[in-house]
C-alpha positions in Angstrom: 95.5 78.4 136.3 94.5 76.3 133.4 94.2 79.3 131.4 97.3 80.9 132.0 99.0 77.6 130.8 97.5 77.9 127.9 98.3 81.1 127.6 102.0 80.5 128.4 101.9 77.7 125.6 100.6 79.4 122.6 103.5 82.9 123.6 106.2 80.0 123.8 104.8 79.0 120.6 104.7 81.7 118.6 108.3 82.6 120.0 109.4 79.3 118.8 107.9 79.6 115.6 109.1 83.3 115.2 112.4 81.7 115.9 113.1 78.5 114.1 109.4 78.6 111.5 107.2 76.4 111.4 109.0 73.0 110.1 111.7 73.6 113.2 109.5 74.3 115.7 109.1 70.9 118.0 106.3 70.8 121.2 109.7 69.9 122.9 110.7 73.0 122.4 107.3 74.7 123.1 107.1 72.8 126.5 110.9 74.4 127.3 110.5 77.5 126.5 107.1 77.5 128.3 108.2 76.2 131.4 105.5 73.2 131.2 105.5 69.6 130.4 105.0 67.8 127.1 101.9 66.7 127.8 100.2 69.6 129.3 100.5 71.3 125.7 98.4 68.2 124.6 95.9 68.8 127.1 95.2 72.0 125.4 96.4 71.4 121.4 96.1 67.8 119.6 99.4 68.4 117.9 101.1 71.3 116.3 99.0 71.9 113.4 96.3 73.0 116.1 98.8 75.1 118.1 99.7 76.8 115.0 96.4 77.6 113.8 95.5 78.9 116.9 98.2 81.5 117.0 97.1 82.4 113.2 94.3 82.7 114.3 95.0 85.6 117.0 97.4 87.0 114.3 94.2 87.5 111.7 92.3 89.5 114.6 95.1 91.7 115.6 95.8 92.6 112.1 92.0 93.0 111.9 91.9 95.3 114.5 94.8 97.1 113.5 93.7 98.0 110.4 89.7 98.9 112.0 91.8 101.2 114.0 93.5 103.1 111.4 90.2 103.7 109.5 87.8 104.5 112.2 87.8 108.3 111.9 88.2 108.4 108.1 85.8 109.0 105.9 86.3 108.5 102.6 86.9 104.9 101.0 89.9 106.1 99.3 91.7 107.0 102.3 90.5 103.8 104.6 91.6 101.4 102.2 95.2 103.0 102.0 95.1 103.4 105.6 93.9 100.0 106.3 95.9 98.5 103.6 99.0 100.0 104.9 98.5 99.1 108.7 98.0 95.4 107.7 101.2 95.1 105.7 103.4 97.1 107.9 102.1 94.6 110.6 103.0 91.7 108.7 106.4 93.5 107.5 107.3 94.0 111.6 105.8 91.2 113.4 108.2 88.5 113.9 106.3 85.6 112.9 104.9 86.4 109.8 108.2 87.8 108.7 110.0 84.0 109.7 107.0 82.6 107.7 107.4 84.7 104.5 110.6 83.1 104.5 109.8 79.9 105.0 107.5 80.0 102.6 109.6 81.4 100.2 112.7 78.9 100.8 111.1 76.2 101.7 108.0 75.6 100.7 106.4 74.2 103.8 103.0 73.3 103.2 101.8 74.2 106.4 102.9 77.7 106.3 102.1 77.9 102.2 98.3 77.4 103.9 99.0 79.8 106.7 100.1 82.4 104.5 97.0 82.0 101.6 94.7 82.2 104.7 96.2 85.2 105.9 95.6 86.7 102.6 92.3 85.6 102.3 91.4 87.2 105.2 92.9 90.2 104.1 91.1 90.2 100.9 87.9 89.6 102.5 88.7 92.7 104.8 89.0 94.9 101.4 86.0 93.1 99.9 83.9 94.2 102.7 85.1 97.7 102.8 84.7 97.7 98.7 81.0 96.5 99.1 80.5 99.2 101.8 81.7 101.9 99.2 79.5 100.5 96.3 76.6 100.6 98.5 77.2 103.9 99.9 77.8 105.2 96.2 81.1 105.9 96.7 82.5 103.7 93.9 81.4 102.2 90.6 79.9 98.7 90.5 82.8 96.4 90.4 83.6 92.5 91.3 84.4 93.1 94.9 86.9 90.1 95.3 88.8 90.7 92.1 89.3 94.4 93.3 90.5 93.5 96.7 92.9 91.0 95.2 94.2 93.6 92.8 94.3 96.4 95.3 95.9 94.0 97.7 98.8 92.6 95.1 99.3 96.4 93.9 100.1 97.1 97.4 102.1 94.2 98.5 104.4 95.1 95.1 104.8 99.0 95.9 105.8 98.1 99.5 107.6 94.6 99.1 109.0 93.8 96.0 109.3 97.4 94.1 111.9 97.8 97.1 114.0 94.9 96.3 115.6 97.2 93.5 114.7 100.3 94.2 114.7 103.0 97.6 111.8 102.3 99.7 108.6 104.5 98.5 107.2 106.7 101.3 103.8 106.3 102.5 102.8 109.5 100.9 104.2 108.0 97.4 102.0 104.7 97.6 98.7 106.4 98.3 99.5 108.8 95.6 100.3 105.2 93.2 97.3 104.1 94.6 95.2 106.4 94.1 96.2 106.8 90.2 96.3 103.1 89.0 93.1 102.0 91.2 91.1 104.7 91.7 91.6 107.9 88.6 93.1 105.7 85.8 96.0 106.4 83.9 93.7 107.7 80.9 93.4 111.9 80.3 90.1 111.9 80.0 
C-alpha cells in the first residue's frame, strides 16, 4: 500500500507542476489532487524540492530510454545521434511538464527549475558524449572534445527545432538531419 501512495503522490505531483510550474505548485495541492493527507507526502518527500527532483528524475530515464529506443537498430553514428537527438527533444517539446518548465524558466526565472532545466541538459549532453566516445572509439569519427561536441550538436539542434521556428515554418525532420549532417558532420567547405 505504502508504495502506491507514493506512487499516487509523485503523478499528483507532476500533474500539479505540469499545471501551475514549479513556484505554484503547494504539497496542499499535491495532497488534493492525490487524495492523501499533508503529511503522508512528508512521510515519503522532506519537502518539495525532493518531490521535485524525484519526478526529474523519472523524466531523465524516460527520455533516456526514449532515445535508446530510437537508436537500437541503427547503425551508423550519424543516424543514432539524429535519431536520438530528435526523440529527446520531441519528448521534451510534448511532455507537459517540461513544456510548463521551459516557460517558467523563461518568464520567471525560478531557480529551482533554472537547475532542473541545466540538469536535464546535462544529462542530455552526457547521453551525446557517450554516443560520441563510442564513435571515436569505433573509428567512426575524428578525435574530437566529446563534451564540446555534444553541447554544440545539442544547441544546433535545440535552434533548428525551437527557436528557427519562432520566425520561420517548422523544418521537417528530413530537413534537420540533412542541416545536421552538413554543419556537424561534412562541413560547409568544397573540398
Amino acid at each position: 500500500m505504502a508504495i502506491d501512495r507514493r506512487q499516487l503522490i509523485i503523478e499528483a505531483a507532476t500533474k500539479s507542476f505540469s499545471l501551475f510550474g514549479y513556484k505554484a505548485t503547494t504539497m496542499d495541492q499535491v495532497a488534493k489532487i492525490a487524495n492523501v493527507g499533508k503529511g503522508t507526502i512528508y512521510t515519503f518527500f522532506k519537502n518539495k524540492e525532493e518531490l521535485f527532483d524525484e519526478i526529474i528524475s523519472s523524466l531523465i530515464n524516460e527520455m533516456k530510454l526514449a532515445a535508446d529506443e530510437a537508436t537500437n537498430s541503427t547503425p551508423s553514428f550519424h543516424e543514432k545521434v539524429h535519431r536520438g537527438l530528435y526523440k529527446i527533444l520531441e519528448f521534451r517539446k510534448k511532455h507537459q511538464l517540461t513544456i510548463k518548465l521551459f516557460q517558467e524558466e523563461k518568464e520567471m526565472g525560478t531557480p529551482a527549475v533554472i537547475e532542473v532545466m541545466t540538469k536535464l541538459e546535462d544529462a542530455i549532453i552526457k547521453y551525446l558524449k557517450d554516443q560520441i566516445l563510442y564513435a571515436i572509439e569505433k573509428g567512426e569519427i575524428q578525435d574530437c572534445d566529446p563534451e564540446l561536441t555534444a553541447f554544440i550538436m545539442l544547441k544546433l539542434y535545440i535552434s533548428l527545432i525551437f527557436d528557427w521556428e519562432k520566425q520561420h515554418r517548422p523544418l521537417e525532420k528530413e530537413e534537420i538531419a540533412s542541416l545536421f549532417e552538413q554543419y556537424i558532420f561534412k562541413g560547409l567547405s568544397k573540398g
